[in-house]
N, C-alpha and C positions, 0 to 999 in steps of 0.2 A: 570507606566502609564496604563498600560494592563492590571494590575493585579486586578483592580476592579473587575473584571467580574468574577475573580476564578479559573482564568488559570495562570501560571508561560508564562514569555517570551519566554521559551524554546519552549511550545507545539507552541504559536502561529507563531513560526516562522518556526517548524518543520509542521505545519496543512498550514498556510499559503505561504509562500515560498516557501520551498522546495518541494511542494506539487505540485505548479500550475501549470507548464510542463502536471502532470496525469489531471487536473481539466480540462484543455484547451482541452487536446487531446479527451479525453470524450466528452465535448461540440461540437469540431469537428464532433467528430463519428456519434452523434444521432440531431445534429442542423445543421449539414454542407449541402452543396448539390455537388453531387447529394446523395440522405440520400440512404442509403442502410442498411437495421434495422439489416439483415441475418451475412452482414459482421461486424457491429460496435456490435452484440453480441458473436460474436465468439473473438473481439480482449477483448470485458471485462470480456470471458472466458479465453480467453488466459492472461490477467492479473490476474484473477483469481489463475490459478493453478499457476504460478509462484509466488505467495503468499503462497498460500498452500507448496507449497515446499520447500519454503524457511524456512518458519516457520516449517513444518516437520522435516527437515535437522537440526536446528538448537536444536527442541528438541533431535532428537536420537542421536545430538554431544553430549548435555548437560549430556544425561543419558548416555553413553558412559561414559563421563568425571565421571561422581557419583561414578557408579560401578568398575572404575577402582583405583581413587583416594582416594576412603570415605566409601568402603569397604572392 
């Protein structure tokens, strides 16, 4: 049904759904009142690095995993 557009069901329900929780909360931070710009950029920094870290962490497992198993 979806797939016209060139996305698998997968992403749309990983971009869409599981997503909106972070969409809403965002929309809160910078549309809400009373708006405060100082604190709604410090929580999209603080979602920021806990991205960066995750994905960090994830890489220096994987290369762990390489170097221990595949050479």
């Amino acid at each position: 049904m979806l797939e016209w557009i060139g996305l698998p069901i997968g992403r749309w329900l990983f971009l869409g759904i599981i997503l909106l929780p972070i969409y809403s909360m965002l929309l809160a931070w910078f549309l809400g009142k009373p708006r405060n710009f100082r604190l709604a950029l410090r929580g999209v920094a603080y979602l920021l690095g806990m991205i960066v870290l995750l994905w960090g962490g994830l890489f220096a497992l994987s290369m762990v995993m390489r170097f221990v198993f595949f050479q």
